[in-house]
C-alpha positions in Angstrom: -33.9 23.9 31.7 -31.1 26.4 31.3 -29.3 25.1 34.3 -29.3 21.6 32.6 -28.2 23.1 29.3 -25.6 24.9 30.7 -24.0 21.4 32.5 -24.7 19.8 28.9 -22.5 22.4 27.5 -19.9 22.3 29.8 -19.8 18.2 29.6 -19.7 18.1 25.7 -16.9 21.1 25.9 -14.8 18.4 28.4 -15.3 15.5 26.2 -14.3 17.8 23.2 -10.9 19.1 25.3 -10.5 15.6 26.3 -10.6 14.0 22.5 -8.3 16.6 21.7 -5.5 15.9 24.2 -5.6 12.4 23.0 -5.0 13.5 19.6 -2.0 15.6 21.0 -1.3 12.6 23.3 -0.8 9.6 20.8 0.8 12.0 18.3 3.9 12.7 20.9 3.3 8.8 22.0 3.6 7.6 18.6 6.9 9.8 17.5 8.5 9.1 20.5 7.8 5.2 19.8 9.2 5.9 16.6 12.4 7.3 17.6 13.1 4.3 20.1 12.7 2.4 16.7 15.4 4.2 15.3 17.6 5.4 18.0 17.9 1.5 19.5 16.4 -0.7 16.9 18.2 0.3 13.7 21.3 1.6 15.5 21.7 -1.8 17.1 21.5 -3.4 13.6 24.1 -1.1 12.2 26.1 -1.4 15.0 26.1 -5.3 14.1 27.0 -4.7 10.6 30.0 -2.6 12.0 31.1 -6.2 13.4 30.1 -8.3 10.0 27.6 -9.4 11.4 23.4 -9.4 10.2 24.8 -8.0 6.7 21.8 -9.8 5.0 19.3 -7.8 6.9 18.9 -4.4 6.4 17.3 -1.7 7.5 14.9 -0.8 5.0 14.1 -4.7 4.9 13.1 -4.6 8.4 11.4 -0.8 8.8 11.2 0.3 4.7 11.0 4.3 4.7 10.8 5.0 8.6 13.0 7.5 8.6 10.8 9.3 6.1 7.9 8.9 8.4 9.7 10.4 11.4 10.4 13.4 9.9 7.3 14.2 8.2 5.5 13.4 11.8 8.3 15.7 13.6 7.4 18.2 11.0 3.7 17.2 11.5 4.0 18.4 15.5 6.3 21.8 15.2 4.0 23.2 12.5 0.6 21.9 13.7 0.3 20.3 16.7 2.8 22.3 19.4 1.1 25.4 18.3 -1.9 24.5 19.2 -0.6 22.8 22.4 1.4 26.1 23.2 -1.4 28.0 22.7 -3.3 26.5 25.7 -0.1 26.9 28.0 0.2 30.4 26.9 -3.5 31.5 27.2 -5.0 29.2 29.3 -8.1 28.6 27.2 -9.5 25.6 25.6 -7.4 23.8 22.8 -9.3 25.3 19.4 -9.6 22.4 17.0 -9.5 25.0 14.2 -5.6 25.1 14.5 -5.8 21.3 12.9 -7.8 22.3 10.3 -4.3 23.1 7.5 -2.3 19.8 9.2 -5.0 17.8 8.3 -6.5 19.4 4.5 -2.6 19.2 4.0 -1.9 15.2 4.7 -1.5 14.1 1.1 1.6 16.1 0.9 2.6 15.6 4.6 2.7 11.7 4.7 3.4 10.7 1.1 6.4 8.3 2.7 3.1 6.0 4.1 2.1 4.6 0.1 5.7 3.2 0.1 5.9 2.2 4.3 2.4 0.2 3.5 3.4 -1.2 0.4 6.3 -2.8 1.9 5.1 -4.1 5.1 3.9 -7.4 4.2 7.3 -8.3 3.1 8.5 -6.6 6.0 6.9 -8.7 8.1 7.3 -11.9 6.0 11.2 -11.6 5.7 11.1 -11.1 9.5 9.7 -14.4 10.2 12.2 -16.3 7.7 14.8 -14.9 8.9 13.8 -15.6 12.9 13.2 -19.4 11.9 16.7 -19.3 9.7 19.0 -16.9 11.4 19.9 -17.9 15.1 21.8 -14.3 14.9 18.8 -12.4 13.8 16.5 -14.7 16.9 19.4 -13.8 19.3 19.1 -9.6 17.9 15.5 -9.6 18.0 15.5 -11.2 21.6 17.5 -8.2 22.6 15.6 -5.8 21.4 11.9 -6.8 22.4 13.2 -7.6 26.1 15.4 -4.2 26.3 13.5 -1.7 29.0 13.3 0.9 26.4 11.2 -1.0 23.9 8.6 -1.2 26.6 7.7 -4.8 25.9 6.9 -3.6 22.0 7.6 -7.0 19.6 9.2 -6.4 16.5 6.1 -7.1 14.9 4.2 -4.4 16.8 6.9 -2.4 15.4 6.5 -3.0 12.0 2.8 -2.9 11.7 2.6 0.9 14.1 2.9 3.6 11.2 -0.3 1.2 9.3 -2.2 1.5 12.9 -1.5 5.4 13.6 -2.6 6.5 9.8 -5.9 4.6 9.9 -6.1 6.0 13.6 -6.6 9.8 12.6 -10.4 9.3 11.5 -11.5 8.0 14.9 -9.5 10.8 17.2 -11.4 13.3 14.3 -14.7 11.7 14.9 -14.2 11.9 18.5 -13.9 15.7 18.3 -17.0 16.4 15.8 -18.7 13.9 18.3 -18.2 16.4 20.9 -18.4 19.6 19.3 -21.8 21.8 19.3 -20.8 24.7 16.9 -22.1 24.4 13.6 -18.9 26.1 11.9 -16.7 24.4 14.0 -18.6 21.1 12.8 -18.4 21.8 9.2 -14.8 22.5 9.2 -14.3 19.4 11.4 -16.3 17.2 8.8 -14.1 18.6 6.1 -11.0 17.9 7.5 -12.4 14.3 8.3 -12.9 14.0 4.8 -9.7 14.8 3.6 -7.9 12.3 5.9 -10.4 9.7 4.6 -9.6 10.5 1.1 -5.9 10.2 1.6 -6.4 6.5 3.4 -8.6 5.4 0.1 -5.3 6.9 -2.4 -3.1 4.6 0.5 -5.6 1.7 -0.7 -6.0 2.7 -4.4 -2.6 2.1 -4.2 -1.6 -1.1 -3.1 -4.1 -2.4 -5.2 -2.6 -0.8 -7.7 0.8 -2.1 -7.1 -0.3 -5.3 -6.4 -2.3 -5.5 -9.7 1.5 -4.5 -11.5 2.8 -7.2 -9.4 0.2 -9.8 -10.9 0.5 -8.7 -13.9 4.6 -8.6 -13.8 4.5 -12.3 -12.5 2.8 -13.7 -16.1 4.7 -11.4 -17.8 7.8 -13.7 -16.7 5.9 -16.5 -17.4 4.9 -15.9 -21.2 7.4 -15.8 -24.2 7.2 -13.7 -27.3 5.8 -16.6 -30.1 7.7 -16.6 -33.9 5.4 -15.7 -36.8 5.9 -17.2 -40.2 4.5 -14.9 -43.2 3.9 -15.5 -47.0 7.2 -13.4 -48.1 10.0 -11.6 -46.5 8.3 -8.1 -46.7 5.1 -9.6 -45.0 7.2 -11.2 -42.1 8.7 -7.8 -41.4 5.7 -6.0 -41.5 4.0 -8.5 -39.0 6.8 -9.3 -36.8 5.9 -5.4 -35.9 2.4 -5.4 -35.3 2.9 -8.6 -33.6 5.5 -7.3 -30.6 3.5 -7.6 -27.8 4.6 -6.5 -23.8 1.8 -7.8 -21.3 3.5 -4.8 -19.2 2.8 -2.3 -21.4 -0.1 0.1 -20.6 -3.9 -1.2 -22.2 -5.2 1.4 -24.7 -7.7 3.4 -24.8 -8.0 3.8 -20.6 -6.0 6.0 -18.3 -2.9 5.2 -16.6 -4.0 4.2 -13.7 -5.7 0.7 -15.1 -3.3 -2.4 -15.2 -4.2 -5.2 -17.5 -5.8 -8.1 -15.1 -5.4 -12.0 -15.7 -9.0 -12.6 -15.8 -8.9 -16.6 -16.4 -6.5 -20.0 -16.7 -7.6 -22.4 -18.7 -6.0 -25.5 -20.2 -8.0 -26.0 -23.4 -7.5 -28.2 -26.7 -8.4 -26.8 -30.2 -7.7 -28.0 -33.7 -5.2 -26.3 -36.0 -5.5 -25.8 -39.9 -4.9 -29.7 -40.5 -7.2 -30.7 -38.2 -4.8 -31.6 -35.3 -5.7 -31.7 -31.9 -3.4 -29.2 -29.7 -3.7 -28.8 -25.8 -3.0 -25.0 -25.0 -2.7 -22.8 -22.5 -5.5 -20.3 -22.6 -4.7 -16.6 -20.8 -7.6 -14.3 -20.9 -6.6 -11.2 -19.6 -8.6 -7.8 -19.2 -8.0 -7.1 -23.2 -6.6 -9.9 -24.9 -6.6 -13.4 -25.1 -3.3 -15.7 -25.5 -2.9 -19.0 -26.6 0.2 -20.8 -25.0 2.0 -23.8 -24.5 4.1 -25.2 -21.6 7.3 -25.6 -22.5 9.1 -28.7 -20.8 11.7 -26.9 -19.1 10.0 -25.1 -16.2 6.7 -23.5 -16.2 7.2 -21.1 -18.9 4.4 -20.7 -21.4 5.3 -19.9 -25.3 3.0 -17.9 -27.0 1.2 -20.4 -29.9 -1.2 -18.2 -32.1 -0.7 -14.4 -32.6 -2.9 -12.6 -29.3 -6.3 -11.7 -29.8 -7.6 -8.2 -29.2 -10.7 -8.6 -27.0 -12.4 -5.0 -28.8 -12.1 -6.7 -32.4 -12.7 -10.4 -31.2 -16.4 -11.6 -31.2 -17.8 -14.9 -30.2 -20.1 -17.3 -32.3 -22.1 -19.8 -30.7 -21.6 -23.6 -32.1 -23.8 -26.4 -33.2 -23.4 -28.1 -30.6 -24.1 -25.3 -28.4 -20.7 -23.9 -27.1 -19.0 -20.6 -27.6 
């Protein structure tokens, strides 16, 4: 029984040793990649700029904040991983996943440059493809790159999307090192650094939903003008024409910062006015008002018809014949 305990422990420990060289591993893999992206990719593209040529595409249109992220990952290897790795060389024992425990409690404020990179890649990748069906210039640059020896077969796509794949990658190489490690400290320390980087990949998606709820909300805001309001006398009007300013971009009251009004519901709708006319709106119910809108005929522009209604001091009365 001890004999078998003893190979159990010494398997584990290799699988443990093994997890953490491919941490090590895909970290130097990953910046080197990185480098090639900037030291061949980019430089090519500026180097065709030099000759007036590609001006349109940039850059950041193409790769965003990468330059960001390659420092903050050099940075990431000569303060955590190398000395760890030189450790091992030096001494000759085990790599100690201890020596990742600050690097990874500390990857908010390492890799801040990823809410941006993330943020952007769709359109990264989108103004890629229109400019490849488009651009016979940017087909002829991008067939240079992905077929040059240093690129290593990579497509510009692959390019694009490999900060997303690395960041969501730390978890599993973490897990992969708790999986094979039998000390209980060793495990709790593992487990909290696990859920740190897990913590930081939800702010990553708290954020582009975020942004992409601002984005939503920026899009009607463009659609929607301000409506005129008509008052009984001239000190009414100015009194009203103040309450009555309204920016769909401005924050909702009475919740934090981080909550963006929401277009709930579309709905073309036809209501009578004070003399008993029929008029088709444009009904917008968002997460705290409610306006009422008509197209305008140039464009799809809507025009704000009735003053907008607070949802907190609107209440809704069922009819006779049995609708709200």
């Amino acid at each position: 029984k001890n004999w078998t305990d003893i190979v159990h422990s010494h398997s584990t420990q290799r699988h443990q040793q093994e997890a953490l060289w491919e941490f090590v591993h895909t970290e130097l893999t990953y910046i080197n990649k990185l480098i090639i992206i900037k030291d061949l990719v980019i430089a090519a593209l500026v180097n065709l700029h030099q000759h007036g040529l590609l001006l349109e595409v940039t850059p950041q249109l193409l790769f965003s904040n990468l330059s960001s992220i390659i420092a903050s990952h050099q940075l990431f290897w000569q303060e955590v991983i190398y000395p760890m790795l030189d450790e091992v060389r030096r001494t000759g024992q085990p790599f100690d996943p201890m020596r990742l425990e600050v690097g990874c409690l500390q990857f908010p404020q390492r890799f801040p440059s990823y809410l941006q990179y993330c943020w952007e890649e769709e359109n990264n990748l989108e103004f890629s493809r229109r400019q490849m069906e488009s651009s016979t210039h940017f087909l002829t640059y991008v067939q240079w790159v992905e077929t040059h020896p240093q690129c290593e077969r990579m497509r510009l796509g692959d390019m694009q999307a490999k900060p997303h794949q690395r960041i969501t990658k730390y978890p599993l190489l973490l897990k992969a090192v708790l999986r094979n490690t039998q000390e209980a400290h060793v495990q709790h320390v593992l487990r909290g650094m696990l859920s740190s980087v897990n913590s930081f990949l939800e702010s990553i998606n708290d954020y582009l939903k975020l942004k992409d709820e601002e984005l939503a909300l920026s899009i009607s805001a463009q659609r929607v003008e301000g409506y005129d309001v008509e008052g009984i006398s001239e000190e009414i009007d100015k009194h009203v024409r103040e309450i009555c300013q309204f920016d769909l971009t401005c924050p909702v009251r009475g919740v934090g910062h981080g909550v963006v009004r929401r277009l709930l519901l579309e709905q073309n709708l036809k209501i009578r006015d004070r003399k008993d006319n029929k008029l088709e709106v444009v009904a917008l119910l968002f997460s705290d008002v409610l306006l009422m809108t008509k197209v305008q005929k140039k464009g799809e522009r809507l025009k704000v018809v009735r003053p907008p209604l607070a949802l907190d001091k609107t209440s809704c009365v069922a009819l006779k014949d049995g609708c709200e």
